[in-house]
N, CA, C and O atoms as a DFTB+ gen file, in Angstrom:
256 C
 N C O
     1  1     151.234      64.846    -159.804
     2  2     152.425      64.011    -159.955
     3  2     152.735      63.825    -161.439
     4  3     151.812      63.787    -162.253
     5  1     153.995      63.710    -161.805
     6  2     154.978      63.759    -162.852
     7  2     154.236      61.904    -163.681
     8  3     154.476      60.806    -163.179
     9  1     153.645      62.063    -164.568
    10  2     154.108      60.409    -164.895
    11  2     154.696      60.330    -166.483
    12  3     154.103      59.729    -167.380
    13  1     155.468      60.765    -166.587
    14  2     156.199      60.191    -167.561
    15  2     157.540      59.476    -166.991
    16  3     158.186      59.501    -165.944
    17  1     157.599      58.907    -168.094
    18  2     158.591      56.982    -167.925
    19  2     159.566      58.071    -168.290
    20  3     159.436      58.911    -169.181
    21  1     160.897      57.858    -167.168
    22  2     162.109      58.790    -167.164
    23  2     163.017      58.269    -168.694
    24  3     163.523      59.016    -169.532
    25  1     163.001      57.102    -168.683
    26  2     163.575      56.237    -169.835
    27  2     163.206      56.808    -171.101
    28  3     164.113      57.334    -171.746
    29  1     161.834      56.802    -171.660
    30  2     161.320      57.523    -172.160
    31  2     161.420      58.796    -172.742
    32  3     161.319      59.056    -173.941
    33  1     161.650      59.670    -171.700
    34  2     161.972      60.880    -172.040
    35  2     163.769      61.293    -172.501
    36  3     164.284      62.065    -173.310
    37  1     164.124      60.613    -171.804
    38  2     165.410      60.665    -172.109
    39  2     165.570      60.271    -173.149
    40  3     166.371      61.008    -173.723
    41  1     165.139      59.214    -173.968
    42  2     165.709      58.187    -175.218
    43  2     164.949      59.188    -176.222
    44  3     165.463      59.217    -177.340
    45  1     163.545      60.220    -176.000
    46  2     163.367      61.075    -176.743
    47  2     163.934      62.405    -177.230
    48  3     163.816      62.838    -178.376
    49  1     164.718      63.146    -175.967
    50  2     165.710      63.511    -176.287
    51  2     166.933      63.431    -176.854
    52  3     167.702      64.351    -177.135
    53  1     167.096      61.922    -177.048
    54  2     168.155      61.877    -178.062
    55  2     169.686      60.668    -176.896
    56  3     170.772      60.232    -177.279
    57  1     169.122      60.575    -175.777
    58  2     169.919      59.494    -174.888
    59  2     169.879      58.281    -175.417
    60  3     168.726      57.850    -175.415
    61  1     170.714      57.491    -175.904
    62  2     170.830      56.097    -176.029
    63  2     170.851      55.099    -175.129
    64  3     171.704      54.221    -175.004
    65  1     169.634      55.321    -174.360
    66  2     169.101      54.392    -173.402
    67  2     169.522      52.665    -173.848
    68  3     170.055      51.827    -173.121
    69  1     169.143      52.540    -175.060
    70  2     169.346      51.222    -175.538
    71  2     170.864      50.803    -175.380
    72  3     170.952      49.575    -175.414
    73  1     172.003      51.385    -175.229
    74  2     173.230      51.268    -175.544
    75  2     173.834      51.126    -173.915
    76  3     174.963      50.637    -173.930
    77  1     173.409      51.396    -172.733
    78  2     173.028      52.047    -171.320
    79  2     172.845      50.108    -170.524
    80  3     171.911      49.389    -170.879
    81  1     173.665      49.740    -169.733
    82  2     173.649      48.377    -169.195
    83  2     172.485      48.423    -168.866
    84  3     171.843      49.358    -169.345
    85  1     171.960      47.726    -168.195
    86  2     170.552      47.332    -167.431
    87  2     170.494      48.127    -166.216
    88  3     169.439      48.629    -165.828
    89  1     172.290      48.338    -165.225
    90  2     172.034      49.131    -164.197
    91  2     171.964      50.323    -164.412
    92  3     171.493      51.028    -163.520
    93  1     172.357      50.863    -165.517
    94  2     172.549      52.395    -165.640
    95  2     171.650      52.732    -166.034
    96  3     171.600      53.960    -166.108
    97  1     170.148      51.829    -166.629
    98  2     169.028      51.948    -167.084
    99  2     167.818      51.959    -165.510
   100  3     166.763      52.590    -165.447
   101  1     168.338      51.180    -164.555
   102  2     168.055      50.936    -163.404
   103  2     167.824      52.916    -163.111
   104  3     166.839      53.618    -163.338
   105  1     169.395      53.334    -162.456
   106  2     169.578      54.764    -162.285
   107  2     168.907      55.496    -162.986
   108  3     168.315      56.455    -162.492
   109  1     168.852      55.226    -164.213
   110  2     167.743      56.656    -164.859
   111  2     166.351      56.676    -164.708
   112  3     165.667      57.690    -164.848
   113  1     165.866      55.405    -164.384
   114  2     164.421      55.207    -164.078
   115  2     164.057      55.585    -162.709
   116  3     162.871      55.731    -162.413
   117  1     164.792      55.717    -162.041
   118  2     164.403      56.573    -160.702
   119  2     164.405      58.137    -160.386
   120  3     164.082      58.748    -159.367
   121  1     164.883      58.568    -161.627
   122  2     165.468      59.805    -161.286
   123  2     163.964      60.677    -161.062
   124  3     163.012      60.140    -161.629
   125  1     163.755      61.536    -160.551
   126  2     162.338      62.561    -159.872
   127  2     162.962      63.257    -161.673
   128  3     164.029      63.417    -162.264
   129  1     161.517      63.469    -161.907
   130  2     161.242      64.370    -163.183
   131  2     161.983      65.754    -163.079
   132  3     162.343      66.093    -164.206
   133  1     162.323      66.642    -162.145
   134  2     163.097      67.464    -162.145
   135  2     164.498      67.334    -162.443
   136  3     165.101      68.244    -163.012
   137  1     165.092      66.188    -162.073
   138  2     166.039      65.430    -162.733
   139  2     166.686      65.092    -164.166
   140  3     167.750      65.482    -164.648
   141  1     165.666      64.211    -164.706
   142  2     164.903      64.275    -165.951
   143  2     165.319      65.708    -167.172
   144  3     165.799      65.705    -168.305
   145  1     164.837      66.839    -166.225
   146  2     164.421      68.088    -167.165
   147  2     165.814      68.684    -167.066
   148  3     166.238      69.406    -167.968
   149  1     166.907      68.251    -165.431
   150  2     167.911      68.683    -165.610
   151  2     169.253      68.115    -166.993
   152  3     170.234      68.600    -167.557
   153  1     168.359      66.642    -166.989
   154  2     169.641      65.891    -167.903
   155  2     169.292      66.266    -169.163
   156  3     170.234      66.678    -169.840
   157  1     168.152      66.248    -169.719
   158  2     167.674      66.831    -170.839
   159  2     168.281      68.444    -171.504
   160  3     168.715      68.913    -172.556
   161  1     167.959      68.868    -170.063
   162  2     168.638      70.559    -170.424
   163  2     170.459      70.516    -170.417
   164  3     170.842      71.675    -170.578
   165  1     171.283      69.851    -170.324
   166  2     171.978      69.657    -170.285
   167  2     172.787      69.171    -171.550
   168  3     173.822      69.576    -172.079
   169  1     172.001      68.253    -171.800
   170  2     172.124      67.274    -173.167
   171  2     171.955      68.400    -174.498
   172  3     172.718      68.615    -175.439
   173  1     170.718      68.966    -174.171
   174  2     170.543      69.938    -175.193
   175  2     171.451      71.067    -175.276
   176  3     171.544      71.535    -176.411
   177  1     172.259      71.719    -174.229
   178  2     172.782      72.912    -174.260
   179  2     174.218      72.548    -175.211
   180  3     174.606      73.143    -176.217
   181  1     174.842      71.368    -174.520
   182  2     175.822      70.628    -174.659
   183  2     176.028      70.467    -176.588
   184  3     176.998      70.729    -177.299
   185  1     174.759      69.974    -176.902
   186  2     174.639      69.661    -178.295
   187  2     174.745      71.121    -179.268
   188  3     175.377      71.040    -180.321
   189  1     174.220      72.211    -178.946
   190  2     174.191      73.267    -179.417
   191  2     175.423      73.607    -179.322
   192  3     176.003      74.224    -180.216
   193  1     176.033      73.204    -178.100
   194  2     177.646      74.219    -178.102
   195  2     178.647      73.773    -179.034
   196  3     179.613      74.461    -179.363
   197  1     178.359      72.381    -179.539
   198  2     179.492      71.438    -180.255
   199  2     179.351      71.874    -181.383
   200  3     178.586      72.809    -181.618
   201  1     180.066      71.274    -182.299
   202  2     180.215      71.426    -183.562
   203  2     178.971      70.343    -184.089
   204  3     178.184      69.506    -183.647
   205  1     179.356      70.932    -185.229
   206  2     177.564      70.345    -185.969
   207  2     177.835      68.821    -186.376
   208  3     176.914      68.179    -186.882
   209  1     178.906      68.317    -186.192
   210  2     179.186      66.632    -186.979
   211  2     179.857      66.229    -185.265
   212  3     180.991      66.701    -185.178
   213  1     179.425      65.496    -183.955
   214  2     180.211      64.672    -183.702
   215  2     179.654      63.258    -183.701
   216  3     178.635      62.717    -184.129
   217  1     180.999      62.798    -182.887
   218  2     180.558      61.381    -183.030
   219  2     180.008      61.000    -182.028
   220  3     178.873      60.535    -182.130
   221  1     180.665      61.083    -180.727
   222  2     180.080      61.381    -179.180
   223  2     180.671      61.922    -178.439
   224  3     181.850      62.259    -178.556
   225  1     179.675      62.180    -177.177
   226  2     180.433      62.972    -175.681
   227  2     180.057      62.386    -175.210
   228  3     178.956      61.885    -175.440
   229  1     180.896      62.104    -174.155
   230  2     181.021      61.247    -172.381
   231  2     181.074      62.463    -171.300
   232  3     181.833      63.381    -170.989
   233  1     179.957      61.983    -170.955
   234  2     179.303      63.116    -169.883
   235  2     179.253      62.553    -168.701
   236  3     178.136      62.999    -168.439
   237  1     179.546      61.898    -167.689
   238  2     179.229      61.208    -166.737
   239  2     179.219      59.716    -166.944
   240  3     178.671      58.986    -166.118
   241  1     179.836      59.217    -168.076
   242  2     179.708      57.343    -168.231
   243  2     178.732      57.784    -168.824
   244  3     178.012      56.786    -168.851
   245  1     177.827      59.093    -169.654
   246  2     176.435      58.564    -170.872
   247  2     177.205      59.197    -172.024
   248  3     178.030      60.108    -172.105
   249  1     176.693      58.470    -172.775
   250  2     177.279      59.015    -174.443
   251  2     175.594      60.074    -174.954
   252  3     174.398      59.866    -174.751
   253  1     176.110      60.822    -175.429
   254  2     175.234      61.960    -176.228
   255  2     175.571      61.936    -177.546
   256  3     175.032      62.712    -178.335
């Protein structure tokens, strides 16, 4: 079994968990670690494709 804290991983990737209400912090803490590796891979592809200065992206209600 998976135990890393989903919160965690995300806010290490670069998610502004801190910025994220309490419920939307709720939702990410449940997510199954495959989950996790999907939002991460996502976040990361996303960041590579942009230009090298933004300010943010709205991806689903999360800022990157």
């Amino acid at each position: 079994m998976d135990e890393r804290n989903p919160l965690d991983v995300l806010a290490a990737s670069g998610l502004p968990v801190g910025q994220l209400t309490d419920e939307q912090r709720e939702v990410l803490a449940r997510l199954s670690p495959q989950e996790v590796d999907v939002l991460v891979d996502i976040g990361r592809r996303l960041e590579e494709a942009g230009p090298e200065v933004v300010g943010h992206l709205m991806v689903g209600g999360l800022f990157y």
